[in-house]
N, C-alpha and C positions, 0 to 999 in steps of 0.2 A: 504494500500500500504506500502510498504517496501522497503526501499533503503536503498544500503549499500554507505558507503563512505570511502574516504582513510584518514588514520590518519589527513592529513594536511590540507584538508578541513572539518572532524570533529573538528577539533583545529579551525579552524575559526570562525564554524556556533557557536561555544561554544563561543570566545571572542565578537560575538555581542551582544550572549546574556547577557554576566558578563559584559557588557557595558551599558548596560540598553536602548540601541536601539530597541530592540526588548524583547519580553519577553519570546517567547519559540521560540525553534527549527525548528519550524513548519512554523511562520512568517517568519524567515529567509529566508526556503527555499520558501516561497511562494515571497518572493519579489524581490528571486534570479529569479525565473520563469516568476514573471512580464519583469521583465528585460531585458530575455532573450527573451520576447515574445519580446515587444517594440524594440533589435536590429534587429528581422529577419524581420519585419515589416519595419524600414527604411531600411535595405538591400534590398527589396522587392520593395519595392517605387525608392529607385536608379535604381535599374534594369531597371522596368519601363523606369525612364528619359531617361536611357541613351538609351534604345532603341528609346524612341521616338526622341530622335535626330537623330539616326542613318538611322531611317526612312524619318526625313526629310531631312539626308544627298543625299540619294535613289532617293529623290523626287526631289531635284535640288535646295531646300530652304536653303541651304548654307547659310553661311554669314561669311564672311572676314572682320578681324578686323586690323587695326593699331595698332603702341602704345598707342594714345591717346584714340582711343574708346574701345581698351582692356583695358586699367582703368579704365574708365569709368564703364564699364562691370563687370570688379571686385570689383567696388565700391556697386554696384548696388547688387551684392550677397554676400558683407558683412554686408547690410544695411538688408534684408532680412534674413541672419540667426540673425543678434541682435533682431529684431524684432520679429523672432520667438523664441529666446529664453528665450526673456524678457517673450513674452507669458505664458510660460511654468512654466516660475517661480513663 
């Protein structure tokens, strides 16, 4: 395979490698492509969610929140991405 690139992203995939992150050009673009895999995949999964609320807006499964159970609520999905991010790490 054969890809061309523009000057500024050749200047790039070149400074990671003179950084000693990666060792050839090859790696680079291959972990640009993991990358890019792994954002259309959570893209993919939001989508998902949000449909499935939307579905259960459809359905009558609403839920109405205050101010104090909307914090509540957004405690509760900040405690979930740390959790998942700890995971990750």
């Amino acid at each position: 395979m054969n890809v061309s690139l523009t000057p500024e992203l050749e200047r790039l995939v070149n400074e990671k490698v003179e950084s000693g992150l990666y060792q050839t050009a090859s790696e680079v673009v291959r972990e640009a492509l993991r990358l890019l895999k792994e954002r259309d995949q959570a893209r993919e999964q939001l989508r998902a969610d949000v449909q499935a609320g939307f579905d259960q807006f459809a359905r009558g499964e609403e839920r109405t929140y205050d101010k104090t159970s909307g914090r509540q609520l957004a405690e509760r999905i900040k405690s979930r991405g740390r959790t998942a991010r700890t995971k990750k790490s």
